[in-house]
C-alpha positions as CSV (number, residue, x, y, z in Angstrom):
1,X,49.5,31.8,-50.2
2,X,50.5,33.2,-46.7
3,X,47.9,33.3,-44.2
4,X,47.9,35.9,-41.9
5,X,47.3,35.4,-37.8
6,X,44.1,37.4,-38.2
7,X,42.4,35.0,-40.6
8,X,44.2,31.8,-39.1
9,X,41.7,33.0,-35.8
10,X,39.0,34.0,-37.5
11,X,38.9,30.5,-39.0
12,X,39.5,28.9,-35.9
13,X,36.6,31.1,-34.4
14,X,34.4,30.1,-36.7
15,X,35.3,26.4,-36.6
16,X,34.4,26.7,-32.6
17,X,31.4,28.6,-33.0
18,X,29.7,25.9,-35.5
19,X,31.0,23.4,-33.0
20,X,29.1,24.5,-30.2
21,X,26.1,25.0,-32.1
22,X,25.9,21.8,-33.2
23,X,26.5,20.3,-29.5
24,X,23.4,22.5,-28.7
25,X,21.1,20.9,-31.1
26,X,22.0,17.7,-30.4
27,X,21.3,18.3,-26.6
28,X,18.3,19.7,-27.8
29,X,17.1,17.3,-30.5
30,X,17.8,14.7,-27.6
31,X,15.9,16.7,-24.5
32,X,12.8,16.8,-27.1
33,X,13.2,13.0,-27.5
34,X,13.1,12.4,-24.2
35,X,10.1,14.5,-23.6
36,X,7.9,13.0,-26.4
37,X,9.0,9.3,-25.6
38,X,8.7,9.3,-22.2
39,X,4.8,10.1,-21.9
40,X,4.7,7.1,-24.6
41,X,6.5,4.4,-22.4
42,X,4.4,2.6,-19.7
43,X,5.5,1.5,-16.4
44,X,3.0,-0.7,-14.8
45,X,3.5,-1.1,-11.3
46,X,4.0,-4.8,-10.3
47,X,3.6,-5.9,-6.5
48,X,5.8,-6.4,-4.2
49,X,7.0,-9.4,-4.2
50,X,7.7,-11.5,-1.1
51,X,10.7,-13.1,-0.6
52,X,9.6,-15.5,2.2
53,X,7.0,-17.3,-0.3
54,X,9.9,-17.8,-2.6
55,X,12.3,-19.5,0.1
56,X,11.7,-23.6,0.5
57,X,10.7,-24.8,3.5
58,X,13.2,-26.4,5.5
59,X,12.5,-30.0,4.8
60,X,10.6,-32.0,8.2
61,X,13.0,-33.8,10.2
62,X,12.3,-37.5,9.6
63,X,10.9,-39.2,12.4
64,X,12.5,-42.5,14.0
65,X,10.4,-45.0,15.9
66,X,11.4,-47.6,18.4
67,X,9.3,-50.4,19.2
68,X,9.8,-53.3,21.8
69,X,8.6,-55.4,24.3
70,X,9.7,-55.7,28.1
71,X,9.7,-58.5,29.6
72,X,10.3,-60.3,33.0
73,X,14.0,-62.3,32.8
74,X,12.6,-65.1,35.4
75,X,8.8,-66.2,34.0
76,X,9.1,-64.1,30.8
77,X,5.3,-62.3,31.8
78,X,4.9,-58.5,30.0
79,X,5.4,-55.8,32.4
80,X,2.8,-53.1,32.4
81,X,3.7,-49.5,33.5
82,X,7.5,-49.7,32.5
83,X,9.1,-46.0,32.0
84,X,11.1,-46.2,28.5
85,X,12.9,-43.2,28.1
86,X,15.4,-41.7,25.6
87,X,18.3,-40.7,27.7
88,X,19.2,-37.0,27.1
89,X,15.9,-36.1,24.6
90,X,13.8,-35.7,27.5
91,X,11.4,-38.2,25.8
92,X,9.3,-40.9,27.7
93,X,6.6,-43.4,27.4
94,X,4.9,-46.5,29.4
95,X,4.5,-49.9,28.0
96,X,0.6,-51.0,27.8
97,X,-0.7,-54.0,29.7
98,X,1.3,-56.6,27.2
99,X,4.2,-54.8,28.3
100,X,4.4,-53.6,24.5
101,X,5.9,-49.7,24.0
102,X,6.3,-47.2,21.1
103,X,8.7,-44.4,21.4
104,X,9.0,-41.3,18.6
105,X,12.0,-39.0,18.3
106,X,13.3,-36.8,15.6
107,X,17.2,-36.5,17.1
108,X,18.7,-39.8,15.4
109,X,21.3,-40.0,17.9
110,X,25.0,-40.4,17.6
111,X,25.7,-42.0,14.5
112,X,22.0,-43.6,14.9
113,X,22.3,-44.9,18.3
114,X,20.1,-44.4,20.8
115,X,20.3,-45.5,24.3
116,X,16.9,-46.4,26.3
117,X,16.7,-46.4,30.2
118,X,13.9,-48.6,31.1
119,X,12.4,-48.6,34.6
120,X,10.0,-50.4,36.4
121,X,9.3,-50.7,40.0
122,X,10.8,-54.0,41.4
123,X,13.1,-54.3,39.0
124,X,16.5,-53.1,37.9
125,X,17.1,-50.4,35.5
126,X,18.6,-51.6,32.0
127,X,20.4,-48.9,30.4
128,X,20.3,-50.2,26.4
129,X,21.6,-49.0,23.4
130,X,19.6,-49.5,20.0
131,X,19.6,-48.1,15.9
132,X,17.1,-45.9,15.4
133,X,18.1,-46.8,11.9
134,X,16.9,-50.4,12.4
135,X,13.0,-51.3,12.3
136,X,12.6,-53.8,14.2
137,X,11.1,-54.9,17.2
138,X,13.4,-54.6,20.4
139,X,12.6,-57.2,23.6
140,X,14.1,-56.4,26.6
141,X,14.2,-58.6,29.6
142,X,14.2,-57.5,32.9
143,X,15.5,-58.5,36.0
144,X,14.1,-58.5,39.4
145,X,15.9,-56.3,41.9
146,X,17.9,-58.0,44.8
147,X,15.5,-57.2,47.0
148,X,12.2,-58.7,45.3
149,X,14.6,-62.0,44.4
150,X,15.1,-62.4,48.2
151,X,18.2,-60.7,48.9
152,X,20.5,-62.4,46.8
């Protein structure tokens, strides 16, 4: 059985026609979905949340204390008032009246190495370098300038 071109279309025509109305009530049966589910679904609003409370805390620098005694070289008698300082931390301290100091830093120092300039008046400077890694007690002896020894 032939087919003519008129029926071949007409086919066709109708083919596309029952296409497209069946895309249609898809797109509706899904639009209608939408709007009857959507009043159903609840959104509860949470609170912002705040990133900063979620980040550690950097971690406190551990602290590294020195402790010594400086003493005269010649009678071996505590010197009272004696500057100890950390050289470059900008950090300084007196030793009491049995010549006794504490010093606190936070900077550890290259590979834990400090160095300590210790004054006093009549006396030299000692430049010393020390652990900070170390605890122990540090004496330092110092030595009467030339001029307080009697010009030597």
């Amino acid at each position: 059985m032939k087919r003519n071109a008129k029926s071949i279309l007409s086919e066709e025509n109708i083919y596309f026609r029952c296409w497209r109305q069946f895309c249609w009530v898809l797109i509706i049966a899904l639009v209608s979905l939408i709007f009857i589910l959507f009043p159903l679904i609840k959104i509860e609003a949470q609170p912002a949340q705040n990133n900063v409370s979620r980040k550690r805390l950097p971690e406190p620098a551990p602290e590294y204390i020195i402790r010594g005694k400086v003493i005269a070289e010649d009678d071996r008698m505590p010197i009272t008032g004696a500057e100890v300082e950390i050289h470059g931390a900008n950090i300084k301290t007196t030793t009491d009246s049995n010549g006794k100091f504490q010093i606190t830093t936070t900077v550890p120092g290259y590979l834990g190495n400090l160095e300590l300039i210790i004054k006093s008046v009549g006396f030299e400077t000692e430049r010393v370098t020390v652990s900070c890694y170390k605890k122990r007690r540090y004496l330092f002896k110092m030595r009467l300038n030339a001029i307080q020894r009697g010009g030597e």
